[in-house]
Every structure is written in structure tokens, then in C-alpha cells.
C-alpha positions, 0 to 999 in steps of 0.5 A: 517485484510488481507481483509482490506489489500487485498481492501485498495491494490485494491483501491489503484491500481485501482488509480494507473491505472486512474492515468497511463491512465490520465498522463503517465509521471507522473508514479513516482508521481502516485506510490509514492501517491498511498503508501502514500494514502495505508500508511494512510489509514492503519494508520487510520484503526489502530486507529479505530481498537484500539479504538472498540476493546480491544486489547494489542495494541502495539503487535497489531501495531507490527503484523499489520505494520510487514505484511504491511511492507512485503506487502509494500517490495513485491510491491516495489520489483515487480516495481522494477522488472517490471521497470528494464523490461522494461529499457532493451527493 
């Protein structure tokens, strides 16, 4: 489960940074898809995880989305923090 998490968040970046390098402006849009795209593939994951193995899938769902939102709130923090970085300069 963290290695999934660990390669759909470096797919997800490296997107994000062709994104930054084809359309500067668009910074916004590039980070909103990429937790759009980070959300959905962790949904599809999910499913296909329930449907091989046989697991209590409500405590699966629960610990799984528990990590993805802690990931989810770091990541948010840290644009945030960045952002604010740079508005000061």
C-alpha cells in the first residue's frame, strides 16, 4: 500500500512538472487535476485490491483513505507554504 502511494505520488509530480514547464499560468489547474488524477487512481486501486484479495473492506477503505488524507493534508500544507514563499518575494 505505501508503494503504490509512494509511485501514483511520483507519477503524479512528475506530471505536474511537464505541466509547470508547458504552461506556467495554468499552476492552479495543473495542481487541482494532479489530486483529481492521485484521488482516482487510489479509488481504482482500492477496488481492484477488494476484489483479489479477501479482506474486511470497510477497515481496509478506512485505513487506506486515513493515510491517503494525511498524505493529501501534507501536500496541500506544503503548497501552501511554498506559495506563501513566494508571494513574499
Amino acid at each position: 500500500m505505501f508503494g503504490f502511494m509512494a509511485a501514483i505520488t511520483l507519477g503524479v509530480y512528475l506530471i505536474s512538472v511537464l505541466g509547470f514547464k508547458i504552461d506556467g499560468k495554468n499552476q492552479a489547474f495543473v495542481v487541482l487535476s494532479a489530486i483529481v488524477f492521485r484521488f482516482l487512481g487510489s479509488m481504482i486501486f482500492v477496488l481492484i485490491y477488494l476484489q483479489k484479495n479477501s479482506v474486511d473492506g470497510v477497515l481496509f477503505i478506512a485505513n487506506f483513505f486515513s493515510i491517503y488524507l494525511l498524505l493529501t493534508i501534507f501536500e496541500i500544507y506544503s503548497l501552501l507554504r511554498i506559495l506563501r514563499h513566494q508571494t513574499k518575494k
